[in-house]
TORLO-507295 format. One line per 4 residues: number of its first residue (from 1); their letters; for each residue y, z, x of C-alpha. Coordinates in nm, 4 decimals. Each point is the difference from the previous one (the first is absolute). Example, Ala and Ser with C-alpha at 12.3 -4.5 7.8 and 13.67 -1.06 7.14 Angstrom:
REM residues 2
1 = as = -0.4500:0.7800:1.2300 | 0.3440:-0.0660:0.1370
This chain:
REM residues 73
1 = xxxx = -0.4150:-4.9320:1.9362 | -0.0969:0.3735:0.0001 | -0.0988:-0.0648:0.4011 | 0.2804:-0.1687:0.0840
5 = xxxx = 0.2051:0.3191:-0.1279 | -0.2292:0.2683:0.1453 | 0.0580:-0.2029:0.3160 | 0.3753:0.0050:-0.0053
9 = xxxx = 0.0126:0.3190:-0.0566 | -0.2777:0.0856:0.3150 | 0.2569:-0.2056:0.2002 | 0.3350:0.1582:-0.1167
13 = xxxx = -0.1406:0.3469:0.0487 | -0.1203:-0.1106:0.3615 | 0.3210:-0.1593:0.0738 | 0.1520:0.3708:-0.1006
17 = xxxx = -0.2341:0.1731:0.2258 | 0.1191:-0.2568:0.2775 | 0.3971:0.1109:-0.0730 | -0.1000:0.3322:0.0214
21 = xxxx = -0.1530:-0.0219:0.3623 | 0.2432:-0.1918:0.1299 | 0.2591:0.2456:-0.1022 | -0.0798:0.3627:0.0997
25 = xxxx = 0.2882:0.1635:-0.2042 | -0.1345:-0.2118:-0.3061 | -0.3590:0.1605:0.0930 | 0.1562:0.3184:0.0160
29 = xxxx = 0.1900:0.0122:-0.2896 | -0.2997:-0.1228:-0.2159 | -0.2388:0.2572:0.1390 | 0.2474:0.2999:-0.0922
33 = xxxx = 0.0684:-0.1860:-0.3472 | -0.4341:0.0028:-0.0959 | -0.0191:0.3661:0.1470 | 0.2773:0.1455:-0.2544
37 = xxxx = -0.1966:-0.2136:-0.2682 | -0.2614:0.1512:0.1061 | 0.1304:0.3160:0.0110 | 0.1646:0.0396:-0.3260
41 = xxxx = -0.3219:-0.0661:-0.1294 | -0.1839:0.2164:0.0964 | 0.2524:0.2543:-0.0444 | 0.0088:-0.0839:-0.3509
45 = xxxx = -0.3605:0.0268:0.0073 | 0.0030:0.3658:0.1406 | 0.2879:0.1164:-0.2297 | -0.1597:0.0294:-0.3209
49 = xxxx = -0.3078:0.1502:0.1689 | 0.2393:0.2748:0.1596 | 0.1691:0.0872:-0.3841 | -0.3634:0.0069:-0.1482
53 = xxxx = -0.1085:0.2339:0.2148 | 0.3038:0.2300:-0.0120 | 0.0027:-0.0011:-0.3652 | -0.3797:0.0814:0.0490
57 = xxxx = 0.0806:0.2846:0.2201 | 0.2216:0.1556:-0.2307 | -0.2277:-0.0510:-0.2952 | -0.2345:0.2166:0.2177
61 = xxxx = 0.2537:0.3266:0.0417 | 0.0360:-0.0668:-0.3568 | -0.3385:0.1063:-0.0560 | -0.0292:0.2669:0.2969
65 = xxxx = 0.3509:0.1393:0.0179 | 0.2837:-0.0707:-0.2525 | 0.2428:0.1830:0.2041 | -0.0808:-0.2555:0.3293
69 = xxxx = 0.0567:-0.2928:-0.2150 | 0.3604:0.1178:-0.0978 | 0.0155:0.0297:0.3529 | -0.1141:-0.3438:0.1010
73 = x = 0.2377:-0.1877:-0.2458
């Protein structure tokens, strides 16, 4: 029973793929739709590492320069 379902679902998603070459607007669409997935996440990837490393850098003038870190906030 687990086969026959893995195998439905093999043939549904090639069916799909079939739609979406037969229909270049479809294709299109699709395309732009994974690359904004794909590019929200990575942007939320790359956020947080961006607001680490400013607090970081103003940590730093803390240290050095109190009068720079009023400055930088």
């Amino acid at each position: 029973m687990k086969k026959l379902g893995s195998d439905y679902f093999h043939i549904d998603e090639l069916l799909e793929n079939i739609d979406l070459i037969s229909n270049p607007e479809e294709l299109h669409r699709s395309v732009e739709e994974a690359l904004r997935s794909e590019i929200a996440f990575l942007q939320a990837q790359i956020n947080p590492h961006f607001l680490y490393n400013a607090i970081n850098t103003i940590y730093a003038f803390s240290i050095d320069d109190p009068k720079m870190t009023r400055d930088l906030l």
